[in-house]
C-alpha positions as CSV (number, residue, x, y, z in Angstrom):
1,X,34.7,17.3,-215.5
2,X,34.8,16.1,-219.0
3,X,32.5,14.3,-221.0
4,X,33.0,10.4,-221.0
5,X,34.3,8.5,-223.3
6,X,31.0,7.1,-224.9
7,X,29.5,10.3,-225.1
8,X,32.3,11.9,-227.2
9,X,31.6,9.0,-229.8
10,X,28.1,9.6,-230.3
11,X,25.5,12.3,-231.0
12,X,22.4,12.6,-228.5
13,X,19.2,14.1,-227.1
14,X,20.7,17.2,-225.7
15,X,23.3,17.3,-228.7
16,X,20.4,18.1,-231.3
17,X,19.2,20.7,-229.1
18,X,22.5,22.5,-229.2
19,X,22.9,21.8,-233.0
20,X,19.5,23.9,-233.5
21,X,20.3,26.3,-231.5
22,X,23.3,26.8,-233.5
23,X,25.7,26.7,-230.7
24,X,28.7,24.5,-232.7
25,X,31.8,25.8,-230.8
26,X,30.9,24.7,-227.4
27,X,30.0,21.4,-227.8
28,X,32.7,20.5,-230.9
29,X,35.1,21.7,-227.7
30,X,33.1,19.1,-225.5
31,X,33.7,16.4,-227.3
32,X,36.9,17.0,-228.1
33,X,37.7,17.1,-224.6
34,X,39.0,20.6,-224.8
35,X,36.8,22.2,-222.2
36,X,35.2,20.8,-219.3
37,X,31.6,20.3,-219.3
38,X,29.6,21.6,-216.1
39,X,28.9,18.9,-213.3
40,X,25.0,18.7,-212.5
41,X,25.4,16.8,-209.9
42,X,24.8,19.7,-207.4
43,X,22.3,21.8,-209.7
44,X,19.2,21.5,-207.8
45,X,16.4,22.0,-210.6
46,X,17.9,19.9,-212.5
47,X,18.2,17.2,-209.8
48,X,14.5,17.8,-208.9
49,X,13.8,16.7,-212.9
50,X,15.7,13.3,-212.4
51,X,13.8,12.5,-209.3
52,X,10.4,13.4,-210.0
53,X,10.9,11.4,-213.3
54,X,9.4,8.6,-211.9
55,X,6.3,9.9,-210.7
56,X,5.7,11.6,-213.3
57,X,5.7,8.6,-215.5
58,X,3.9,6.8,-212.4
59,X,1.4,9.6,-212.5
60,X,0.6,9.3,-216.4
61,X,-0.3,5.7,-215.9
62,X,-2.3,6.6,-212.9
63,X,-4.6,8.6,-214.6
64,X,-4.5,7.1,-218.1
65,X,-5.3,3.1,-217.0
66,X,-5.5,1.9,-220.1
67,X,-1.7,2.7,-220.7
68,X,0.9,0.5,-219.6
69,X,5.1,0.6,-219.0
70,X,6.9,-1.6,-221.5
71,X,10.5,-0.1,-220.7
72,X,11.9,2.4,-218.8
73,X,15.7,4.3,-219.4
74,X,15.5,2.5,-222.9
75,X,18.6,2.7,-225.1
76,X,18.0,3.6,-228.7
77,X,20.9,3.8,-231.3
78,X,20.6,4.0,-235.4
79,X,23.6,4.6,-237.3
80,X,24.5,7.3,-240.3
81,X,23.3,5.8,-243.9
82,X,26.7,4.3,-245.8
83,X,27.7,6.8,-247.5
84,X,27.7,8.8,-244.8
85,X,30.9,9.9,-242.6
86,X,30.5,7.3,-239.4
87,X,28.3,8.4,-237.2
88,X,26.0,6.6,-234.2
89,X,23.3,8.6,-233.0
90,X,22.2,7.4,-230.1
91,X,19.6,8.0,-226.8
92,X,17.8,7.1,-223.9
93,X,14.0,7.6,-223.3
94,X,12.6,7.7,-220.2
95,X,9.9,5.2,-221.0
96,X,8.2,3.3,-224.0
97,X,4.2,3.2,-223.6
98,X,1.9,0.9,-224.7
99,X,-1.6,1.8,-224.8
100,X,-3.1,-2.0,-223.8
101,X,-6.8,-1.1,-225.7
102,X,-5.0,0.1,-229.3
103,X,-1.5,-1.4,-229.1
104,X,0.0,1.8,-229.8
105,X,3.4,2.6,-228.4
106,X,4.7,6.1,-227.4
107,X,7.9,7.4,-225.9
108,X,7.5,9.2,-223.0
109,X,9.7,11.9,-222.3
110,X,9.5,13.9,-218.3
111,X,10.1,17.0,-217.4
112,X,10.1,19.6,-214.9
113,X,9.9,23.0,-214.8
114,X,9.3,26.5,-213.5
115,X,5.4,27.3,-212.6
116,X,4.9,29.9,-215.0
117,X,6.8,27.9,-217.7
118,X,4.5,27.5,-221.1
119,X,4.2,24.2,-222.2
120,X,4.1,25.4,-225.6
121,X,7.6,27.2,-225.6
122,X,9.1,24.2,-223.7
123,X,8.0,22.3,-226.5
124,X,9.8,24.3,-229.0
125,X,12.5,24.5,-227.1
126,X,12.7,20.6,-226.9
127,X,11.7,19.5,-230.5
128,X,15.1,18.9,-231.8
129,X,15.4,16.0,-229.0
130,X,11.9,15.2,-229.1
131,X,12.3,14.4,-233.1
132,X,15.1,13.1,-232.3
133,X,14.0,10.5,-230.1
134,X,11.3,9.5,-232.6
135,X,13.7,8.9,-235.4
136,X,15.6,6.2,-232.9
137,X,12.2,5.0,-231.8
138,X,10.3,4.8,-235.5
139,X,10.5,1.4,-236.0
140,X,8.4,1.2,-233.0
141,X,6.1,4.1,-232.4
142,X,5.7,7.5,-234.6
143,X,4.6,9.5,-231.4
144,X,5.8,10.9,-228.3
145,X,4.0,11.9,-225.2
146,X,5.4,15.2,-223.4
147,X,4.9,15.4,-220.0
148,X,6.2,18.3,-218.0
149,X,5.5,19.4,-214.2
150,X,4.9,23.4,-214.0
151,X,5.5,23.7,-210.5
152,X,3.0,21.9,-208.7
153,X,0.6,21.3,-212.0
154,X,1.4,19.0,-214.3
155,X,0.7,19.7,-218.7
156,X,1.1,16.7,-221.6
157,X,1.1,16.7,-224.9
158,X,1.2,14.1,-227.8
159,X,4.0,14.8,-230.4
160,X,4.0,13.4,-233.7
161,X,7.0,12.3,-235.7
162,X,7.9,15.5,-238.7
163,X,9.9,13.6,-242.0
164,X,11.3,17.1,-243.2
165,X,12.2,18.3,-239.7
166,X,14.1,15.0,-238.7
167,X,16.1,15.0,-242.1
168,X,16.7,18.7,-241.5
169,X,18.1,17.5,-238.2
170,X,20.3,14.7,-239.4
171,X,21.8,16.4,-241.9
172,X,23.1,19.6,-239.5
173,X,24.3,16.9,-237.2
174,X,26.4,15.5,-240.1
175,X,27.4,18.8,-241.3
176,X,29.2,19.3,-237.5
177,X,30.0,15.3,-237.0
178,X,32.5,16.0,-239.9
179,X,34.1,18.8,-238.3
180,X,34.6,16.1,-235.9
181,X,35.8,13.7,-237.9
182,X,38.3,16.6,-239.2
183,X,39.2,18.4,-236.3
184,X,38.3,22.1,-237.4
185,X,36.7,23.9,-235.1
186,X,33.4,25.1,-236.2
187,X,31.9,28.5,-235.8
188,X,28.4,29.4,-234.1
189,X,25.6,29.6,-236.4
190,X,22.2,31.3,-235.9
191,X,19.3,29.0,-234.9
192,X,18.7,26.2,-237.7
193,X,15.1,25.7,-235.8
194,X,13.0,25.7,-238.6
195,X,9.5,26.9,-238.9
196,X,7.5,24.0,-236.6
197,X,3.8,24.5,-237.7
198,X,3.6,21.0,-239.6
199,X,4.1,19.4,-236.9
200,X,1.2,17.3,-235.5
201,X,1.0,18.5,-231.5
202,X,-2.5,16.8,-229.7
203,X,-3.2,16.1,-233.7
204,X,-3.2,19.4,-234.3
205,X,-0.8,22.0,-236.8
206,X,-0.5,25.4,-236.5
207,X,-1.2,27.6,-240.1
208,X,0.2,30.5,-241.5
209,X,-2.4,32.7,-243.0
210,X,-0.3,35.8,-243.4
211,X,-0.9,35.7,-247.3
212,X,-4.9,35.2,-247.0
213,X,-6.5,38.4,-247.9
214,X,-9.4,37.6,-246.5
215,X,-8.3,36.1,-243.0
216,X,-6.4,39.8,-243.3
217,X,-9.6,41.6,-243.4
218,X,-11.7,39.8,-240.8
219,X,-8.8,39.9,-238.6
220,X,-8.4,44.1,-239.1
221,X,-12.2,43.9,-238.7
222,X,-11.9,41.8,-235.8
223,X,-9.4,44.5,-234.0
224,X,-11.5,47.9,-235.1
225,X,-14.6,46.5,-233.4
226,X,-13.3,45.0,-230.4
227,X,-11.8,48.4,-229.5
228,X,-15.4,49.9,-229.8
229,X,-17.3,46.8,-228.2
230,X,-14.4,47.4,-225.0
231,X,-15.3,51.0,-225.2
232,X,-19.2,50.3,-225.3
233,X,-18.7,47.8,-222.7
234,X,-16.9,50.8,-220.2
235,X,-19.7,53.5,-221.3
236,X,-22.9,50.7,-220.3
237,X,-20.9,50.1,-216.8
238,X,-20.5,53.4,-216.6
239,X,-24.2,54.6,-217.3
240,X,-25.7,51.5,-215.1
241,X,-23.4,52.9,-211.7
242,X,-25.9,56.1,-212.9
243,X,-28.6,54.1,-211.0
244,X,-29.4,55.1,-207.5
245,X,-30.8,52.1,-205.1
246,X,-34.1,54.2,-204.9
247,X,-34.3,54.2,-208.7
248,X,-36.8,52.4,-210.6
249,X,-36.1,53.7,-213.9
250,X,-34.1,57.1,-215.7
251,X,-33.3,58.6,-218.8
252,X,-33.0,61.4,-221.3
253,X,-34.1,61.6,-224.8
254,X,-31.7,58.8,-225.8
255,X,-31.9,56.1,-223.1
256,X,-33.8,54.5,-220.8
257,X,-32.7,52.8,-218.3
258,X,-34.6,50.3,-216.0
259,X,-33.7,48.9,-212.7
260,X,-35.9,45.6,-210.8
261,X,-35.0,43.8,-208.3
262,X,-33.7,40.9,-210.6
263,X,-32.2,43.0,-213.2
264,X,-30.8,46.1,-215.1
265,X,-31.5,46.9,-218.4
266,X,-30.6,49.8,-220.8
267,X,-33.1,50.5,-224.1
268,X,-32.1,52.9,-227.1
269,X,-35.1,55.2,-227.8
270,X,-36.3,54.9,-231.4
271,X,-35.7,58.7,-231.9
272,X,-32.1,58.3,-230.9
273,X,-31.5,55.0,-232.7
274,X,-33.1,57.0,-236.3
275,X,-36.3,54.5,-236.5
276,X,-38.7,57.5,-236.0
């Protein structure tokens, strides 16, 4: 099958992923109709995501009561600035929120997943549509709510709206809309996924420290004595399985080591520990 009609006009969700990713050829040869585009009609997982879409949104309001629907499957378009080649982007959110206390809106955006799937990776994995999404949706709400189902568990997070990332965004999705426009095929190009720590996830950013020298020593510091507190953790084990049932204390020169019926203990002799 090929893409419709509509969606060779217009630049989407899914089309921002692929125009991070890099991966140019395939979908310039989508919309041009030159290849077909697979049918996920039969595709099971992905299927399983359409239909537990609405629970998922069903569940969020369920446990959040203070949160309301405004719209589901809601259509967002902006166009290109002017002097721009002519381009609509456009998408569909699952749902718009509104929290009924602050009057703060949110998209929602569902998904669903494998069990062992890491929220955190499908999140980065999903910005470019996420950001996406909240450029269509700012002149309503700056923040999206990520909800995906891991199996049979269930993981959100709140995702804010990134200026530099969204015009990083626009402007690749130009940069291929004019091969469009021109008909030249493009080539692939590694990932244009830029570095995501500024962007606000449960109000929270991620920071680079690499060039703190003194984060780099505590962290060195950090490594030499967890390796011996690991070790000295193996050796006290070790020495307190020494204890027979019958024993109510032993030792050597060094140690001394006391068993009751409530507890164990191990004591450094002041000769071993160089205080006498």
């Amino acid at each position: 099958m090929f893409l419709d009609d509509e969606r060779c006009k217009v630049m989407g969700g899914s089309d921002a992923v692929k125009i991070m990713q890099g991966k140019w050829n395939q979908l310039y040869l989508e919309k041009k109709k030159l290849v077909e585009v697979e049918d996920l009609s039969n595709v099971f997982r992905v299927q399983l995501g359409v239909f537990t879409q609405k629970f998922n949104l069903d569940w969020f309001i369920k446990q959040n009561p203070h949160c309301e629907i405004e719209a589901e499957e809601k259509a967002f378009a902006m166009p290109g600035a002017e002097n721009m080649i002519k381009i609509i982007y456009r998408g569909h959110v699952d749902a718009i929120i509104k929290n009924t206390q602050t009057n703060e809106k949110y998209v929602f955006e569902a998904k669903h997943t494998r069990g062992f799937q890491n929220q955190d990776k499908m999140i980065q994995y999903y910005m470019p549509q996420i950001q996406f999404y909240l450029a269509l949706c700012s002149h309503e709400t700056d923040k999206l709510i990520f909800s995906a189902i891991h199996g049979n568990d269930i993981q959100t997070s709140t995702i804010e709206y990134n200026h530099s990332y969204v015009m990083l965004l626009l402007d690749k999705m130009q940069d291929f809309w004019e091969h469009i426009e021109r008909g030249i095929e493009p080539k692939d190009y590694d990932s244009f996924d830029t570095n995501q720590d500024a962007i606000k996830i449960d109000q929270k950013v991620k920071r680079d420290l690499c060039a703190n020298n003194h984060f780099k020593m505590l962290s060195d510091k950090y490594i030499e004595t967890k390796i011996q507190h690991d070790t000295h953790l193996e050796v006290k084990k070790e020495l307190l399985n020494s204890l027979n049932e019958d024993d109510a204390e032993i030792y050597n020169d060094d140690i001394l080591i006391k068993q009751s019926n409530k507890r164990r203990t191990i004591t450094i002799k002041e000769k071993a520990n160089g205080t006498s």
